[in-house]
C-alpha positions in Angstrom: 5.5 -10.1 -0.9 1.9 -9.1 0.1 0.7 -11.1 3.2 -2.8 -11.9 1.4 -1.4 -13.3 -1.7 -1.0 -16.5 -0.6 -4.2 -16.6 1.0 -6.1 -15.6 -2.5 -4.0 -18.4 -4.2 -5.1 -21.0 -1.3 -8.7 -20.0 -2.4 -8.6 -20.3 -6.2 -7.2 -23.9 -5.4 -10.1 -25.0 -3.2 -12.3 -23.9 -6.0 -10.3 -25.5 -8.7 -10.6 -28.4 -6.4 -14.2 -28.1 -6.1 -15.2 -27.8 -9.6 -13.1 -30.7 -10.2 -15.0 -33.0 -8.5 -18.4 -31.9 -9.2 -20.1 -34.3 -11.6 -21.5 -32.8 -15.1 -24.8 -31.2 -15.6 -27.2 -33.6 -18.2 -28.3 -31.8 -21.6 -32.0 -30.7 -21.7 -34.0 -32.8 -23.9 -36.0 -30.6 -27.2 -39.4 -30.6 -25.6 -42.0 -31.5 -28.2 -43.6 -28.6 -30.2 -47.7 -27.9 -29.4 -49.8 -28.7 -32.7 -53.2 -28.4 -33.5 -54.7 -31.2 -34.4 -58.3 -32.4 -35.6 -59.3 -36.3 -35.3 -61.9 -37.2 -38.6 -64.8 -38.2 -37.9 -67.6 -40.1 -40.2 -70.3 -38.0 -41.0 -73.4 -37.6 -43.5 -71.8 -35.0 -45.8 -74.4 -32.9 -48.5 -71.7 -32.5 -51.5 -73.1 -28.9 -52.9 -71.4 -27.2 -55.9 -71.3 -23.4 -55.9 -72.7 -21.9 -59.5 -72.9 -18.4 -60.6 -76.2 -16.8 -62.5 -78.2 -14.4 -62.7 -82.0 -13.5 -61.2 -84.8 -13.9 -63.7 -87.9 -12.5 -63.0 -90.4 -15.2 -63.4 -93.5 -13.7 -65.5 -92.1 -10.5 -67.6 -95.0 -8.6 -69.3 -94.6 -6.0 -71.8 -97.4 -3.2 -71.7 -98.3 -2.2 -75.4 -100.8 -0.1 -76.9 -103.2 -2.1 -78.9 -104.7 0.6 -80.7 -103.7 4.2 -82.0 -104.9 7.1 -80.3 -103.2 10.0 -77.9 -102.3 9.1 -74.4 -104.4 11.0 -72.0 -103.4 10.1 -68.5 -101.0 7.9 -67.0 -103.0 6.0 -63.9 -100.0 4.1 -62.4 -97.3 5.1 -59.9 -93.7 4.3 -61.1 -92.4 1.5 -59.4 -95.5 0.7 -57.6 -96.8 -2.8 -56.9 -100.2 -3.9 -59.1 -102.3 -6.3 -60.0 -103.9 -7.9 -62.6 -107.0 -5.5 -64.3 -105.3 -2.5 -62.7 -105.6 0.7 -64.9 -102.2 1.9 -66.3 -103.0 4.3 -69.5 -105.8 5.9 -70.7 -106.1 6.6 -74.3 -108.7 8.9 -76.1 -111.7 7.0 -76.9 -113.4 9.5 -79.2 -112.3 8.2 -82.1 -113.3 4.5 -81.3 -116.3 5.3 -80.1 -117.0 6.9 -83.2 -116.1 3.3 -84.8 -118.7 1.8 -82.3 -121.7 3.9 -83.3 -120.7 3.0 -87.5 -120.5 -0.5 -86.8 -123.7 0.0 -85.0 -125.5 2.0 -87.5 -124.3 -0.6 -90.3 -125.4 -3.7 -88.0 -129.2 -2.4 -88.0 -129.0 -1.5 -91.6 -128.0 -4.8 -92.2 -130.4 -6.4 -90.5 -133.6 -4.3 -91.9 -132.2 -5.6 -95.4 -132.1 -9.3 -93.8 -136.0 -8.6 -92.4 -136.5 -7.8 -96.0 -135.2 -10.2 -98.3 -136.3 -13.1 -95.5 -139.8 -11.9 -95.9 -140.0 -12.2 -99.7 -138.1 -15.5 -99.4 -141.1 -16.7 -97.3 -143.6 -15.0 -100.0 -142.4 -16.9 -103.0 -142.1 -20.4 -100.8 -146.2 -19.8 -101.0 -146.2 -19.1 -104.6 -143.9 -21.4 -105.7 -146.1 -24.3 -104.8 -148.8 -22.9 -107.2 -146.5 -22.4 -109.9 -147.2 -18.6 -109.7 -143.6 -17.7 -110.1 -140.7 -19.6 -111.7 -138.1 -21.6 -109.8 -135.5 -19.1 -110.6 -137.3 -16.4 -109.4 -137.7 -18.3 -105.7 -133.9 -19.8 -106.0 -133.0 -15.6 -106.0 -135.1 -14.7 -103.3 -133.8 -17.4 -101.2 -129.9 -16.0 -101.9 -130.6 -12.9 -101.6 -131.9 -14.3 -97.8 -129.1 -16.3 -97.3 -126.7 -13.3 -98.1 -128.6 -10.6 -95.8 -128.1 -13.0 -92.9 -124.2 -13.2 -93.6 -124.2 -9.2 -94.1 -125.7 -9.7 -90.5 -123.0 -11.5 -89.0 -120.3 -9.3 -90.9 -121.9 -6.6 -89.7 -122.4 -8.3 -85.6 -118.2 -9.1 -86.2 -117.5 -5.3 -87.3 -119.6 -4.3 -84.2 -118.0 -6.6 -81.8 -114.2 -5.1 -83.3 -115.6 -1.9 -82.4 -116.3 -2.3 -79.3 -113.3 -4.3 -78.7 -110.9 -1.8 -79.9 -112.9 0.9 -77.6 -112.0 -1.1 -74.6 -108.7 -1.3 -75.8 -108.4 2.9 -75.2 -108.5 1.6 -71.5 -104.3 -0.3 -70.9 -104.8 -2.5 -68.3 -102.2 -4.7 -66.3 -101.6 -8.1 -67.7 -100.2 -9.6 -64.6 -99.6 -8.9 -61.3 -95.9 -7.4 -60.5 -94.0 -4.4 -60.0 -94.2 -1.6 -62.6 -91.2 0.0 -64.1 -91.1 3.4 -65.7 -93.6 4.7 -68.1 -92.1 4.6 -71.9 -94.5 7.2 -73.0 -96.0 10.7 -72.0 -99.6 12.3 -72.2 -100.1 13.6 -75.0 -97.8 11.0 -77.2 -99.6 9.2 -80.0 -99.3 5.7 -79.8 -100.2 2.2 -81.9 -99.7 4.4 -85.1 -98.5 1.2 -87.1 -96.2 -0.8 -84.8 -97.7 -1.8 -81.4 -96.1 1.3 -79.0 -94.3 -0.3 -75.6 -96.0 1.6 -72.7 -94.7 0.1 -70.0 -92.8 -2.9 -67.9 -94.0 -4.8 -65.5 -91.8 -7.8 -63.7 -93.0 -10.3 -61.2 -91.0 -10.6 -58.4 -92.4 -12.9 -55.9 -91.3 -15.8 -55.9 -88.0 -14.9 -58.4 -86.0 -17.5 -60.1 -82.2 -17.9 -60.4 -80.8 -19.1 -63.8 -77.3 -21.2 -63.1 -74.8 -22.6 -65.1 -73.1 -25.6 -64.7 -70.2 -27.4 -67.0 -70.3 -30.2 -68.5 -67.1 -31.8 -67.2 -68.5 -31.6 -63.8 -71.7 -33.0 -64.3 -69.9 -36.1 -66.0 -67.9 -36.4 -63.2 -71.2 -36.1 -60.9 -72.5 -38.6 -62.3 -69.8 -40.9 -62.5 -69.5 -40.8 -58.9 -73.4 -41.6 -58.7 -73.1 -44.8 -60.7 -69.8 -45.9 -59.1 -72.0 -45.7 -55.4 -69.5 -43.3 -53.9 -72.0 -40.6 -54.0 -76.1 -40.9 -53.2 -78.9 -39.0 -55.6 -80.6 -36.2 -53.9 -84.2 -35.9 -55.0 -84.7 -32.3 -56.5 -87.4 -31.6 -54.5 -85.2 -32.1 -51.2 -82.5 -30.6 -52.5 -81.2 -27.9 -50.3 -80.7 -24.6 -52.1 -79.3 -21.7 -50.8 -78.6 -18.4 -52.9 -75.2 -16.5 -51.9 -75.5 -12.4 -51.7 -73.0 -10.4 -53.1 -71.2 -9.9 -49.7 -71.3 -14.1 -49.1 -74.1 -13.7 -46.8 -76.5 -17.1 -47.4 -80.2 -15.1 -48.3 -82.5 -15.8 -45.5 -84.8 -17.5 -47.6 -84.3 -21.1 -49.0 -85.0 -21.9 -52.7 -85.5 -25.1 -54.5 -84.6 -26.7 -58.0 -87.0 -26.4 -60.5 -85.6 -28.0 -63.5 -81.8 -28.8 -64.7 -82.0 -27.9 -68.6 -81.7 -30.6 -71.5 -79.3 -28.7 -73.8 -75.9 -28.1 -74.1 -75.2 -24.3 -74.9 -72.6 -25.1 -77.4 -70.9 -22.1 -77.0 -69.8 -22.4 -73.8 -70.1 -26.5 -73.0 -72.7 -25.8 -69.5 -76.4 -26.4 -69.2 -78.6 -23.9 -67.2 -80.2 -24.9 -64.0 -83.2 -22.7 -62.6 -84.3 -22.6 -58.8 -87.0 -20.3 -57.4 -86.4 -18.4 -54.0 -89.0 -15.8 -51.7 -88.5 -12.4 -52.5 -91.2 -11.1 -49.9 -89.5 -8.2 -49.4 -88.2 -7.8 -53.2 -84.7 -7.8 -51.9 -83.2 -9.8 -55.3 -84.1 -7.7 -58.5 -84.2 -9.1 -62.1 -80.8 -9.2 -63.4 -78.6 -9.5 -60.6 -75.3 -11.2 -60.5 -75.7 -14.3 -57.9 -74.1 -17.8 -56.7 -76.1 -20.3 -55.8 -75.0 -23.5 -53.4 -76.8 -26.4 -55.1 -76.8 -30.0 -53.0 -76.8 -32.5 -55.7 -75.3 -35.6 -54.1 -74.7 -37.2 -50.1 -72.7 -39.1 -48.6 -74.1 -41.5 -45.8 -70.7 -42.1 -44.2 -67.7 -39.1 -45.4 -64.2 -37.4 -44.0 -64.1 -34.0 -44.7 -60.9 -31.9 -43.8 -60.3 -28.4 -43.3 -58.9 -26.4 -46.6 -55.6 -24.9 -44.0 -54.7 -28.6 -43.8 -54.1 -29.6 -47.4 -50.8 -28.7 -49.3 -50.0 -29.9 -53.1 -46.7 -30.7 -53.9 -44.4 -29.5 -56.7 -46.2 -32.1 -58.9 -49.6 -31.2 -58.2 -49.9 -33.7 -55.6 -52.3 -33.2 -52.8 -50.7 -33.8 -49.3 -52.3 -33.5 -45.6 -49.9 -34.2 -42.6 -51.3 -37.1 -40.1 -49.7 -37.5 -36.4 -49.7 -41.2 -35.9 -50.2 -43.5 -32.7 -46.8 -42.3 -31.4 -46.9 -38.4 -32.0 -44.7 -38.6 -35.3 -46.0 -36.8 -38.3 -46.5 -38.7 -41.6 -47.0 -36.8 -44.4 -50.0 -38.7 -46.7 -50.9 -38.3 -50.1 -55.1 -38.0 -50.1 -57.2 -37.8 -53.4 -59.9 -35.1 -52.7 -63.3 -34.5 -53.8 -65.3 -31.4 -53.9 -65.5 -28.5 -51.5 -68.3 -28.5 -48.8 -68.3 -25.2 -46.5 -64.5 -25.1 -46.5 -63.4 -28.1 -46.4 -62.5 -31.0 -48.7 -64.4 -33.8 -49.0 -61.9 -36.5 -48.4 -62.0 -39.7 -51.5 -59.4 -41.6 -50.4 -55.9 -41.7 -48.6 -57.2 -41.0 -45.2 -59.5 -42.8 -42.1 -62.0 -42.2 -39.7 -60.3 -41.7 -36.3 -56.6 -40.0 -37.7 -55.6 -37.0 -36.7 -54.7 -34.4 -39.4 -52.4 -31.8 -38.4 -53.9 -27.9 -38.5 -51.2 -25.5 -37.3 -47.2 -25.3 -37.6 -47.3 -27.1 -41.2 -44.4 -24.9 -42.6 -42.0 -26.2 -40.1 -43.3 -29.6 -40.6 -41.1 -32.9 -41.0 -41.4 -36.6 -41.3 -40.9 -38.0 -38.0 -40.8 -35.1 -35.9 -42.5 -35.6 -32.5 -45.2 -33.0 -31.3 -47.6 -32.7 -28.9 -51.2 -32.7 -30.7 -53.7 -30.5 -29.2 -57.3 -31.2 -30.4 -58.7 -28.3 -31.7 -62.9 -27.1 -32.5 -64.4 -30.6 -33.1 -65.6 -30.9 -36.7 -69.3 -30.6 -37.5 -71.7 -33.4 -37.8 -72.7 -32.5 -41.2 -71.4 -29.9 -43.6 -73.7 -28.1 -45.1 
């Protein structure tokens, strides 16, 4: 037998000994999983609805020929800027100046025969009142007066036409705008029987912004109005701001013009128009756009971020709340509409709870976490 055997057994006895009389280590507690967590806080909230349209220019004026005639010079640059008066076409007057000199030539014809018949006129008023002529032949003369005079105005009317129709040769600009493409060539004969379009021009600055809006949520906007949990906004201090097709707000804030009367009855929405700057003509005519539109405020709301709201199978809307002791309660919440992200909170939830932002899939009733507060809310949505 080995001389160290026993030794190595004495050993692993003192050991056994030893772990034998060493009291047992105390289980770890679960610490407490970090949550964000945002505390609500009453706030004047603008409650805007986001609406999709189209840009309208305000004033659209369609160049036409108002007389026939060959075009003999386009003025105007394509997509230039004019103004009101501005030369666009020029159409050849030779023909209606030709019309000019007639009417003129037929004017002083009539009025030599109107010198004439007025003179005799005033000849057999003399004779008449010595019975030298008859009464019939006086009553003629004074017709024959009478009808040179209206041969005169015919004639002045013809002249005037004329003259008219000359300065017509000249197209000028109806309004002030931008100019799109000429519709017509030199050389092209225009105003033969239908008035020829010539030309398009659009004004731009300011532009307006044609909306629609249902029905069903304009009941339901109103509702809320005569209930008192919303406040009117007058139209003129309604905040307006027109989304770009990338989300960007436009630099440039509008303002309501006029919400529409009628029901388009194919579709169940009215159209509302605002007007925005376009100093720069940035928006075009046309143009697919969404507009935010502040139609009601609240004095005293909760909003809630979007990330914090679950439904449940039902449909139900849920938000998680960590209570007074850390615990999360899940709470059902009845929402209103969406303000830059975040629901306007109805009812279900208070002014000073804390509403729980992060870890919501591993979320249960009655777990304990520690709440974090995270980016404080803002003091009004807008």
């Amino acid at each position: 037998m080995s001389p160290t055997r026993p030794v190595l057994s004495l050993m692993l006895a003192c050991l056994l000994l030893a772990a034998c009389g060493r009291p047992p280590e105390e289980a770890t507690p679960p610490t407490a999983p970090k949550v964000q967590v945002e505390t609500l806080r009453a706030a004047p909230l603008a409650i805007a609805n986001e609406l999709s349209g189209r840009l309208v220019a305000p004033r659209t004026a369609e160049v036409r020929a108002r007389v026939a005639g060959i075009v003999l010079q386009r003025v105007f640059r394509e997509g230039s800027e004019v103004k009101a008066g501005d030369v666009l076409f020029r159409i050849d007057p030779a023909p209606l100046q030709a019309e000019v000199d007639s009417a003129a030539a037929a004017l002083r014809k009539a009025e030599a025969n109107a010198y004439q018949t007025r003179r005799q006129a005033v000849r057999y008023a003399a004779l008449i009142e010595t019975d030298a002529i008859s009464h019939q032949d006086y009553e003629n003369a004074r017709g024959a007066s009478l009808q040179a005079e209206a041969e005169v105005a015919a004639a002045q009317a013809a002249l005037k036409r004329a003259r008219l129709n000359l300065g017509y040769a000249t197209v000028t600009a109806p309004i002030a705008g931008r100019i799109g493409k000429a519709l017509v060539s030199e050389g092209a004969l225009v105003g033969q029987g239908d008035a020829t379009p010539l030309a398009l021009i659009q004004q731009l600055n300011p532009i307006h912004a044609d909306v629609t809006q249902s029905t069903r949520q304009l009941k339901a906007l109103r509702d809320a109005l005569r209930d008192g949990r919303l406040q009117q906004v007058a139209p003129d201090q309604a905040r307006v701001t027109l989304l770009q097709e990338d989300g960007s707000p436009y630099p440039e804030s509008g303002r309501l013009l006029f919400t529409d009367l009628t029901v388009d009855a194919s579709t169940g929405q009215i159209t509302l128009r605002s007007q925005f700057p376009n100093p720069r003509r940035d928006l075009l005519p046309g143009s697919f756009v969404r507009v935010r539109l502040e139609q009601a405020r609240l004095d005293q709301g909760l909003s809630v971020p979007q990330r914090a709201v679950q439904r449940s199978a039902d449909g139900q809307t849920q938000v998680w709340v960590v209570d007074a002791e850390h615990k999360l309660v899940l709470r059902e919440v009845r929402l209103g509409p969406v303000v830059d992200n975040r629901w306007v909170v109805e009812t279900g939830l208070a002014a000073g709870e804390r509403v729980l932002l992060s870890g919501l899939q591993q979320a249960q009733p009655g777990l304990v976490v520690e709440p974090q507060e995270a980016q404080a809310a803002p003091a009004e949505a807008r």
